[in-house]
DOTORTOR-62274 format. One record per residue (C-alpha): residue number from 0; x, y, z. Coordinates in steps of 0.5 Angstrom, whole numbers. Layout:
N
<node pos="NUM" X="X" Y="Y" Z="Z"/>
...
This chain:
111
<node pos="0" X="-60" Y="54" Z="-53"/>
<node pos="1" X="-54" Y="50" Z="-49"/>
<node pos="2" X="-54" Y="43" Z="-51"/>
<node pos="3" X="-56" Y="38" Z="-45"/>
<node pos="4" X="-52" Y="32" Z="-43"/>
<node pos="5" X="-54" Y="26" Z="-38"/>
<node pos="6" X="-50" Y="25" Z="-32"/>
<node pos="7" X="-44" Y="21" Z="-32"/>
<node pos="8" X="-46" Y="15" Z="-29"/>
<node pos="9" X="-41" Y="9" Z="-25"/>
<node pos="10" X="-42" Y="3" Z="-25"/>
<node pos="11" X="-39" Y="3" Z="-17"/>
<node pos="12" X="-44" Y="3" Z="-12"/>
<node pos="13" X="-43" Y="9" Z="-7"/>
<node pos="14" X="-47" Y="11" Z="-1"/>
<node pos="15" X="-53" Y="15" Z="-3"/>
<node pos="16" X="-51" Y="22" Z="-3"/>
<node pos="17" X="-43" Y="21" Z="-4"/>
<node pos="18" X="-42" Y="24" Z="-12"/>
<node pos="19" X="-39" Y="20" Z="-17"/>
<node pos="20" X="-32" Y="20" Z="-18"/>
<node pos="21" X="-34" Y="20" Z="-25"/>
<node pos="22" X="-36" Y="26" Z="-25"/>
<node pos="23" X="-30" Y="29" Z="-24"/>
<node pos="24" X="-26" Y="32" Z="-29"/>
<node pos="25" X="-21" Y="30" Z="-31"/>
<node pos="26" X="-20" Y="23" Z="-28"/>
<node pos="27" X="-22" Y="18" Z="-33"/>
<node pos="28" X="-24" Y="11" Z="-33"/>
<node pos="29" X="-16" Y="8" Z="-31"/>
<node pos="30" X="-16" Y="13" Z="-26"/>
<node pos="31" X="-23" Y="11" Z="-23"/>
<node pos="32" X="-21" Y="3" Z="-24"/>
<node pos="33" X="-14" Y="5" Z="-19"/>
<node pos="34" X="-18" Y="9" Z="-15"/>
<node pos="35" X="-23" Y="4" Z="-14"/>
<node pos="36" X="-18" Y="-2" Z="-13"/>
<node pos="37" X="-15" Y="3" Z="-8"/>
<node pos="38" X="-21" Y="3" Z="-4"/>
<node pos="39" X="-23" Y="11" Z="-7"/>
<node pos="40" X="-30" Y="9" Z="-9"/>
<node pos="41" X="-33" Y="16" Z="-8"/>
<node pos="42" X="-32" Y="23" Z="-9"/>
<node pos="43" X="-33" Y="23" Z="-1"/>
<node pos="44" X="-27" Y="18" Z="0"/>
<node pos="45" X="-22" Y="23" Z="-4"/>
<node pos="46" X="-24" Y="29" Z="-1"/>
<node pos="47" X="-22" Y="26" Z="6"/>
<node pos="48" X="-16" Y="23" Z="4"/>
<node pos="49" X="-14" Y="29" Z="0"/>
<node pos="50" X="-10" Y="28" Z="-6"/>
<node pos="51" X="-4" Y="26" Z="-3"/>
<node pos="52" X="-7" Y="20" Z="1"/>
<node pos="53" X="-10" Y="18" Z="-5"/>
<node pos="54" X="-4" Y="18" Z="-9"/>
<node pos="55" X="-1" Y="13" Z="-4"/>
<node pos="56" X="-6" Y="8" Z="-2"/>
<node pos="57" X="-6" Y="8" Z="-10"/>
<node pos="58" X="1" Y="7" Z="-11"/>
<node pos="59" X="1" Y="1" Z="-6"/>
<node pos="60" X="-5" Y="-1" Z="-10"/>
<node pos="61" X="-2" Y="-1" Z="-16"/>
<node pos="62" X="6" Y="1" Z="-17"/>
<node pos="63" X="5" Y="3" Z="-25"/>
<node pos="64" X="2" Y="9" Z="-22"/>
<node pos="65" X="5" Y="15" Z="-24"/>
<node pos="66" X="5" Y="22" Z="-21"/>
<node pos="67" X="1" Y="24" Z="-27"/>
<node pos="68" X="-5" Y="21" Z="-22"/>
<node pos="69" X="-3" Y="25" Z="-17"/>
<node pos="70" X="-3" Y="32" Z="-21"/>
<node pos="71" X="-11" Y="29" Z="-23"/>
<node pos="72" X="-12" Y="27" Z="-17"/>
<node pos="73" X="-10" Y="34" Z="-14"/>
<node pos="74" X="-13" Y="38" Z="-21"/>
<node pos="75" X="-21" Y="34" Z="-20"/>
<node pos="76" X="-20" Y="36" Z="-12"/>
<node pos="77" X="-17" Y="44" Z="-13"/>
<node pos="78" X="-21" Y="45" Z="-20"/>
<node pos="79" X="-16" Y="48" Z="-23"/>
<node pos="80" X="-13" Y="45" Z="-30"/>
<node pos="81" X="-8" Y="39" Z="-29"/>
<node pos="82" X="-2" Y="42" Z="-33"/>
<node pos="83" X="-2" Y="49" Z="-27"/>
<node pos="84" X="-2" Y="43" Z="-22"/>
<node pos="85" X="4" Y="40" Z="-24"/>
<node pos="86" X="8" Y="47" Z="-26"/>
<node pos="87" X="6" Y="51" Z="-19"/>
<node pos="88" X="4" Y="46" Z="-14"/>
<node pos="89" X="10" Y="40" Z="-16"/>
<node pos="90" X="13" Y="42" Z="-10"/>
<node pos="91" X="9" Y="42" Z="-5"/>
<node pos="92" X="6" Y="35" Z="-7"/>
<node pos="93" X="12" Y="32" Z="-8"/>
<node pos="94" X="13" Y="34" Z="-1"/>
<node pos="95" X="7" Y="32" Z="3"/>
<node pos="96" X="9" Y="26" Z="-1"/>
<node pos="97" X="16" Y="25" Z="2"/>
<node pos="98" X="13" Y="27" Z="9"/>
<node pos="99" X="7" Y="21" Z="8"/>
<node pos="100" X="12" Y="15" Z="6"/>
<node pos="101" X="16" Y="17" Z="11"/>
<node pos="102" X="11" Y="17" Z="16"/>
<node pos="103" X="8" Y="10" Z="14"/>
<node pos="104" X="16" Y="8" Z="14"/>
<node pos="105" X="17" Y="10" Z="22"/>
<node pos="106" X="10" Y="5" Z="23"/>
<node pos="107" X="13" Y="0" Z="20"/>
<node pos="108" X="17" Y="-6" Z="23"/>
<node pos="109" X="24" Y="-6" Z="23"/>
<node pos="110" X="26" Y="-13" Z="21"/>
């Protein structure tokens, strides 16, 4: 007989429907808090962004953020285990990255 577990429960209130994002796997509480603190309190919200926009607004939020957020991010969202994210999809990421910062400089006031 399998061995049940209770739901992981948060303690962020969500509109009703949106999973937590502790019910992710892999994203752990630190990565929960930053996200939060980020403006991601759901699953909802991370998926709209996508895991590049996340990782971003993270990092604004909080510059000790390392790109082991973004590999998790894009890990939880993919379902693919963290360690093949950082080996294949590296790039890519790094990428769509670049490619957003430069955006969001291009918007920015030049002083």
């Amino acid at each position: 007989m399998p061995i049940r577990r209770p739901p992981l429960r948060s303690t962020t209130p969500r509109p009703t429907g949106e999973p937590a994002l502790a019910t992710l796997p892999g994203l752990g509480p630190k990565s929960q808090a930053m996200l939060a603190a980020a403006g991601i309190p759901d699953l909802g919200t991370l998926r709209r962004l996508g895991s590049v926009a996340a990782y971003a607004r993270v990092k604004h939020s909080d510059p000790r953020a390392s790109l082991n957020l973004l590999w998790g991010l894009e890990a939880a969202l993919t379902g693919l285990p963290w360690q093949t994210v950082a080996r294949e999809h590296r790039t890519s990421l790094l990428l769509a990255l670049d490619a957003l910062e430069e955006i969001d400089a291009r918007r920015l006031p030049r002083r």
